[in-house]
C-alpha angles and dihedrals in degrees: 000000000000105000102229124245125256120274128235091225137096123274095258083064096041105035110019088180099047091039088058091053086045086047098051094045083056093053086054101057116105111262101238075058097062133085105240111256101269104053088046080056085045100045089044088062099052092049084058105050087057129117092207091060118103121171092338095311133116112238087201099058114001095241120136093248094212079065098046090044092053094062112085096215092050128113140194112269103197105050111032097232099016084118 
């Protein structure tokens, strides 16, 4: 059986298991810790429209990126500025 290949999506899409476990650890960050909604929507966008995403993880550093979006100090690792 031919493995798939990866998908250019966020984990929650790929991975709806795993997305949930990635989506609960968010809701638990402090909030002086999170992006504001709208960056993380922002952010999120970015990440999607990157070639270096494959089923919600960052090909540059191995992160979930609906984690790394979420933090309000982050910053993309992959395009210096992206967001």
């Amino acid at each position: 059986m031919a493995e798939r290949p990866p998908c250019r999506c966020l984990l929650r899409q790929a991975n709806p298991d795993l997305g949930k476990i990635v989506a609960d650890y968010v809701d638990s960050l402090p909030e002086d810790a999170k992006a504001s909604p709208e960056v993380y929507r922002q952010r999120l966008a970015a990440c999607e429209s990157c070639p270096r995403l494959a089923d919600g993880m960052c090909l540059d550093c191995g992160c979930y990126v609906e984690a790394r979006a979420a933090k309000a100090r982050m910053k993309c690792p992959g395009v210096p500025g992206r967001w």
